[in-house]
Phi, psi and omega in degrees: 000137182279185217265112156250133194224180194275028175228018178256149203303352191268344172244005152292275190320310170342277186327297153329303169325273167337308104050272177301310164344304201272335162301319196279319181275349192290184174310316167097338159300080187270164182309313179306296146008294192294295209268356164258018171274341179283339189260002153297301227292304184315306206276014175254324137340317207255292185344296175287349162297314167323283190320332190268329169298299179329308217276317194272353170280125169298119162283124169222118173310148162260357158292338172268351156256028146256322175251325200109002219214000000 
């Protein structure tokens, strides 16, 4: 049987277990969470802007200054 002292894997995983435990009932929001929803949130921002810029450059076929059409 192995030696248990308060640096032994059994009681390190306890400790981890716990842990978990204690992750699973929290909120579940972590700051990582937090900044990466702000840096979705920026970059569907920075997209539609791009796009409303695109949208807003007069477009011209070079087939339409040949046919006309």
């Amino acid at each position: 049987m192995a030696k248990k002292s308060k640096n032994s894997g059994f009681e390190r995983q306890g400790a981890v277990m716990g842990q978990f435990r204690r992750d699973a009932r929290g909120s579940g929001v972590s700051e990582v969470v937090k900044q990466a929803k702000e840096a979705g949130r920026k970059q569907r921002e920075y997209q539609a802007k791009k796009k409303a810029e695109l949208e807003a450059q007069p477009r011209m076929s070079p087939r339409f200054l040949t046919t006309g059409k």
